[in-house]
Structure formats: structure tokens, C-alpha cells
N, C-alpha and C positions, 0 to 999 in steps of 0.2 A: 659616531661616539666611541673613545676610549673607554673600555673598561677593565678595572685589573680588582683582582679577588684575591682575598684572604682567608684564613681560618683564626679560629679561636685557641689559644694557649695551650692545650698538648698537640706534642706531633706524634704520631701512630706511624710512623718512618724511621724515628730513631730510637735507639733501646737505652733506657735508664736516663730520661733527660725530662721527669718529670718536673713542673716551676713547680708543684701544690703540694711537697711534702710537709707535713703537716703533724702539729701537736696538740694532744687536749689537753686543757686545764686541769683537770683531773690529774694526768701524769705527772703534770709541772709542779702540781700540789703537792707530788706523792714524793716530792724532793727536799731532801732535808735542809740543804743548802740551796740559797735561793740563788746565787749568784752564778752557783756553779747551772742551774735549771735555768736562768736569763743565757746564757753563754750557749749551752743548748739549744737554745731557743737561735741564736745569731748563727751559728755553724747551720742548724738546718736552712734559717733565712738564705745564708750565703751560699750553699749547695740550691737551691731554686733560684735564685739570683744566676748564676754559674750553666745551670740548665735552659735558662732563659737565654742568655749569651750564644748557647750552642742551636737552639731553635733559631736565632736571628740568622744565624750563620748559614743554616740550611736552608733559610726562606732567601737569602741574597743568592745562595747557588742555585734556589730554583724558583728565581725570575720574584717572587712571592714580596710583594712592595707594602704589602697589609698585613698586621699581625693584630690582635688583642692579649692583651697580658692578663694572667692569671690573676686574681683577687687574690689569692692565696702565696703570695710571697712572701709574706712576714706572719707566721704561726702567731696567734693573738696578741695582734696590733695592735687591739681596738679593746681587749677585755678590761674589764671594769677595775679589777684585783692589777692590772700592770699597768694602772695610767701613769707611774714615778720613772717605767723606764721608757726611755727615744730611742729606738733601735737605729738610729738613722744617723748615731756619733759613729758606731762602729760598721754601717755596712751601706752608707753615701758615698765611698770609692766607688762599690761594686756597682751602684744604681749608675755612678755617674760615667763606668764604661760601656754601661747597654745604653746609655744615650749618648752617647759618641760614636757607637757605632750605628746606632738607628742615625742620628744625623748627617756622616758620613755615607753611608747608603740610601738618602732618601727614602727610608721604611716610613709609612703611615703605622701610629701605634695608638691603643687606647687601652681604657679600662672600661668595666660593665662592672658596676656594687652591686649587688645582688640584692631580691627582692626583700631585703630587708629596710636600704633605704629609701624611703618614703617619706614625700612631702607635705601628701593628703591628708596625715593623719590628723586626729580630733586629738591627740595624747604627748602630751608635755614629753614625757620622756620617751618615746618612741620616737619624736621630730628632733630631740637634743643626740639620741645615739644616731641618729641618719645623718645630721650634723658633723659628728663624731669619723663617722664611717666615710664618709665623702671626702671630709680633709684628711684622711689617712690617704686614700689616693691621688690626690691633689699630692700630698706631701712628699708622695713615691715620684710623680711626673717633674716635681721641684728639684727634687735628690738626682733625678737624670739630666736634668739642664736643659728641661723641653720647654721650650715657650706652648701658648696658650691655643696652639694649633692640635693640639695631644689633649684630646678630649676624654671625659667621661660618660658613659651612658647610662641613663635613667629612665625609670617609666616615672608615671604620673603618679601611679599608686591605688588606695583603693577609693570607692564609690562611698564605704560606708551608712550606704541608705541613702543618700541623698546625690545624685553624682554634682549637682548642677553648686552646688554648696561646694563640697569636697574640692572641684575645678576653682573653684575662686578659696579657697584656702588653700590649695596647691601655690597658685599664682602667689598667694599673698609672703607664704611661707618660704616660699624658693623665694622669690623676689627679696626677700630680705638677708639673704645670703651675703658675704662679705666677696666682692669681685673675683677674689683670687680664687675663689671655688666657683663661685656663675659661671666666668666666661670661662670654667673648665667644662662646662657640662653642654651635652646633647639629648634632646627629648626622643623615647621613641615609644610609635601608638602601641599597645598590648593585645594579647590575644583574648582578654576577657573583659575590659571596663572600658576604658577611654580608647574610643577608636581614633582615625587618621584626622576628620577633620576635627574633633575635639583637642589632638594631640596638637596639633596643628595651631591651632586656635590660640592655645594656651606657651607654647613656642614663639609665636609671635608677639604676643602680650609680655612675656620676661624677657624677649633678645637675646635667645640662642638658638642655633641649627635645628632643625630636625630630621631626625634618621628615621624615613622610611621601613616599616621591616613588612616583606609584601605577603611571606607567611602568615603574619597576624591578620592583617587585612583582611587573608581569604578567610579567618574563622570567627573576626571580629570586623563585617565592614561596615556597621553600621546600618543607613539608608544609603550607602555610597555606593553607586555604578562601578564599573571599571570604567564608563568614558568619563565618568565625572571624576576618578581619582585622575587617569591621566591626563585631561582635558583641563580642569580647573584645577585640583590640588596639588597635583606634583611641578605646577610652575610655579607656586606661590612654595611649596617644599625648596625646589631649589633657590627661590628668590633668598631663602633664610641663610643660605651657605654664601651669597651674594653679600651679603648683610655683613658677614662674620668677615669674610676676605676685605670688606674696606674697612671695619673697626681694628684687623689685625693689620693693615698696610700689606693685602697681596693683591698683585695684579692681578695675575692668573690663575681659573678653573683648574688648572693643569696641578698647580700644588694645593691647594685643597676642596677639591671635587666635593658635590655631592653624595651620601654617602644610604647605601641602602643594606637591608639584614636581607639575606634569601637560605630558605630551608625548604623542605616537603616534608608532609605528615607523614606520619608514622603507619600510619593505616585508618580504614577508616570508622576502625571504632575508635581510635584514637587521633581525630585532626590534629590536635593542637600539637600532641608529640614528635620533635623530630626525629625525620628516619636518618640511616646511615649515611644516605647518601645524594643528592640533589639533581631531580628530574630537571635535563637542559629544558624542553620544547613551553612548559610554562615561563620559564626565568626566562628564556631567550622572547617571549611574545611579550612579556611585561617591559623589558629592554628594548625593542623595539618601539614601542609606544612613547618610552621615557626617554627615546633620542632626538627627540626635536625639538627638548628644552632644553639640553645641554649636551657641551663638546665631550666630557669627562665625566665619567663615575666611577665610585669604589664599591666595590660589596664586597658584604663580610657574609662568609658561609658558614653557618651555624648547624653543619650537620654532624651527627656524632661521630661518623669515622675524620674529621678533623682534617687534615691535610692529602691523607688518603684520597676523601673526598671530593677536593679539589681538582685532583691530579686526574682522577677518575672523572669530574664534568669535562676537562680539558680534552680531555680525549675522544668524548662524546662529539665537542664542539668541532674538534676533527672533522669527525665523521659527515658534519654537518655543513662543512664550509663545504665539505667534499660534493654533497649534494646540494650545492648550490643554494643555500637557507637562509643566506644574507648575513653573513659571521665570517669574519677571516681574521686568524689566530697568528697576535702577533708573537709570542713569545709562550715560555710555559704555565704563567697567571695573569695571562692579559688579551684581550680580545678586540677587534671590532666592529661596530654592529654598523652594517651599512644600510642606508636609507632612501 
């Protein structure tokens, strides 16, 4: 099994290339003129936009075929007080050269909406700004010229008292999405409410992927085994990415794999937290397990030091082909796990 890894939206490599500079309402208010504080609003946009370019650029020089983009590329996208401006008349050039160049380099890219959007909710206006919040990302992947392979990730949301309710107003409420935001999106289990097979469950019921993430797992697994995640769940997991490549017209696993989250806690009075950097001998035993239901996978590493920490398991996995551990490293974000 192929596997190639990525990191999440800053690189800790390169100096002054943050995507997330950022403005608050407050300051924008505290502007006399509004046009000239929109305008501000698009130079910071396009200085994140611009730094986003230059992370692409370092992740094609080092090997790095997976990235996740910042949420925070367009300073209040989505606030209530700016729904009159489209930030997207003056700065859809900019989006539409990081998807020329993501297309150009075959980069896997996506976005993660943060746990604000929520499908579970019991609350009119909390399901309408999730709404809200999801086609702003959708609208970003449109602005880059990505087709429907350039996903979103979402959890399921909260339990509310009731999880088994919440799950079926989940379904009901995604499911009623308008397609150009669905078949943008990917479920993935959490580390406190809806674990793997519920995650799972409700994945298959709306017809979209789901993204494994094996951190939550370990702090949310349910009644789930580890031989029963990788035994029964993770074939029917990869069957959903199966699903997705013949509604999209792909032949091949190769271009859009399987795709899973890997992290380590933080410590351990804190599981759920991730730490800086990602212990290989767990990630490499669950890879192991998960190569005999597919040829290709991507993971996305969700540890704080970000690219750093990439570079740093890379080296590990070195160390590890070295001693014979059933790992041989093809490249400098890409591995494979033999069987």
C-alpha cells in the first residue's frame, strides 16, 4: 500500500507565510469608511491567498502531494454585518492560481469548517449559519476551478441528549443540502460523540466518503475492537471512497484514495489533545492492518508542529525501513507499507 501524507495549513518551515491573517469585526467597525475597511479586508484576503501559493510551492519541493487549507482565508466571509459584500468579484484570480497550480502538480487539497458547522443541531439558526459557513467553502473550492474531488470535512455534531435523534436529524438535515455543497463534503468519527461505526453509519446513508481519523478512535471507540475496526469497518470506510470515484468518473484508487486523520495525544492527562509531533510504531501498526483493503492512502497529520512534523515522522520511518519494520520510503511524503 501507497501512502503519502500531508499537513494542515501553516508551514513552521517557512517565515511570514501565514494563510490565517485575520480581522475582527470590531476593528472593521471601528472604520469610518466602510469601503475603504472592505478593501482592507481583500488586501489582507489576498496577502493569505499569496501565502497559501507559497506553502503549495514548498509542499511540491518537498514531495508533499496533501495539503488542507486554512478556513481563515477570507477575514469575515461569513459575518452577519457583510452579507452585501462577495469578496470573490475581486480576489477569484487569486483563488483561481492556487487551483492551477494544485491541478498542475496533482496536490490533494481540502478544507475542515470548524466545529461551528453543525448538522445535528435542534436550532433554526445555528443549521442556517452552518449552511452559511459550508458554502463559503464550497465557494472558495469553485473560485479555484476544483471539481468535486476537493472536499470538505465535517463532523456529525453534537448528541444533544439524545444521540440516536440528533443521528437521524443529522442525516435528515445534511441530506437536504443542495448537491453542490454534498458531494463537497466528507464525514469524519469525533473524538467525543459519534464514533466510527456511527460515523460510518450515517456516511453511508447521505453518500459521501468517510474520513477515518484513528486519533479519535483511540479516545472515542465506542464498543469497537481494533479487529473489528480493521476487520469489518475500514472495508466498508474504504468501500465509501469506492462509491465517490464511480459518481465522480475515476478509475483509479491512485487519484483519489482513501483518506485518514493521524495525530498523538498530547499526554496523558490530556488524550484528546494533539501533541507536536506523531509517534510512527502506532500509525505504522494501524497501516499495516489497513493494507489489505486498499492499494493507496492519504493521511493527513494533524499535529501541531505542522510540516515540521511530517518531516520529523519521515525520518523516523527511515529509521525504520532501516530495521527491517516493513516500511520502505519512497520519496520525502510518501511511504510503503509492505505486506
Amino acid at each position: 500500500m501507497i501512502v503519502r501524507f500531508g499537513f494542515v495549513a501553516m508551514s513552521l518551515t517557512l517565515e511570514n507565510a501565514s494563510p490565517s491573517k485575520t480581522m475582527t469585526y470590531k476593528s472593521f467597525s471601528k472604520l469610518d469608511d466602510r469601503e475603504a475597511a472592505i478593501r482592507k479586508l481583500e488586501r489582507i484576503s489576498e496577502e493569505n491567498l499569496g501565502n497559501t501559493l507559497r506553502i503549495l510551492r514548498h509542499c511540491r519541493a518537498s514531495d508533499i502531494q496533501m495539503y488542507r487549507f486554512s478556513s481563515k482565508l477570507i477575514p469575515l466571509a461569513t459575518h452577519g454585518e457583510l452579507a452585501d459584500w462577495n469578496p470573490f468579484e475581486t480576489l477569484t484570480p487569486s483563488f483561481r492560481e492556487i487551483g492551477d497550480f494544485v491541478k498542475r502538480n496533482n496536490i490533494r487539497v481540502s478544507f475542515h469548517p470548524d466545529h461551528f458547522c453543525v448538522f445535528s443541531t435542534p436550532r433554526e439558526e445555528v443549521l442556517a449559519n452552518s449552511i452559511i459557513d459550508l458554502d463559503n467553502h464550497v465557494r472558495m473550492l469553485e473560485a479555484m476551478g476544483l471539481d468535486e474531488a476537493a472536499k470538505c470535512n465535517i463532523h456529525m455534531g453534537g448528541a444533544y441528549g439524545d444521540k440516536a435523534t440528533s443521528s437521524q436529524r443529522f442525516i435528515t438535515q445534511f441530506g437536504s443540502l443542495e448537491p453542490r455543497c454534498l458531494h463537497r463534503v466528507t464525514l469524519e468519527n469525533d473524538d467525543k460523540t459519534f464514533n466510527v461505526a456511527e460515523t460510518l453509519s450515517a456516511a453511508e446513508q447521505v453518500g459521501v466518503p468517510m474520513v477515518l481519523d484513528i486519533h479519535h478512535h483511540a479516545v472515542n471507540p465506542g464498543d469497537i475492537s481494533e479487529d473489528e475496526l480493521c476487520g469489518e469497518l475500514w472495508p466498508r470506510i474504504v468501500q465509501t471512497w469506492q462509491r465517490e470515484r464511480d459518481r465522480l468518473g475515476i478509475s483509479s484508487a491512485r487519484e483519489l484514495p482513501p483518506k485518514i486523520h493521524a495525530s498523538s495525544p498530547k499526554s496523558e492527562t490530556d488524550p484528546r489533545g494533539h501533541a507536536d509531533f506523531v509517534e510512527p510504531l502506532p500509525l505504522l501498526r494501524f497501516l499495516r492492518k489497513a493494507a489489505s483493503a486498499t492499494e493507496y492512502l492519504d493521511c493527513m497529520l494533524e499535529a501541531k508542529s505542522k510540516d515540521e512534523a511530517l518531516f520529523k515522522l519521515m525520518d523516523e520511518l527511515r529509521k525504520l525501513e532501516e530495521q527491517g519494520e516493513g516500511v520502505k520510503v519512497i520519496d520525502d511524503a510518501s511511504v510503503e507499507i509492505l505486506i
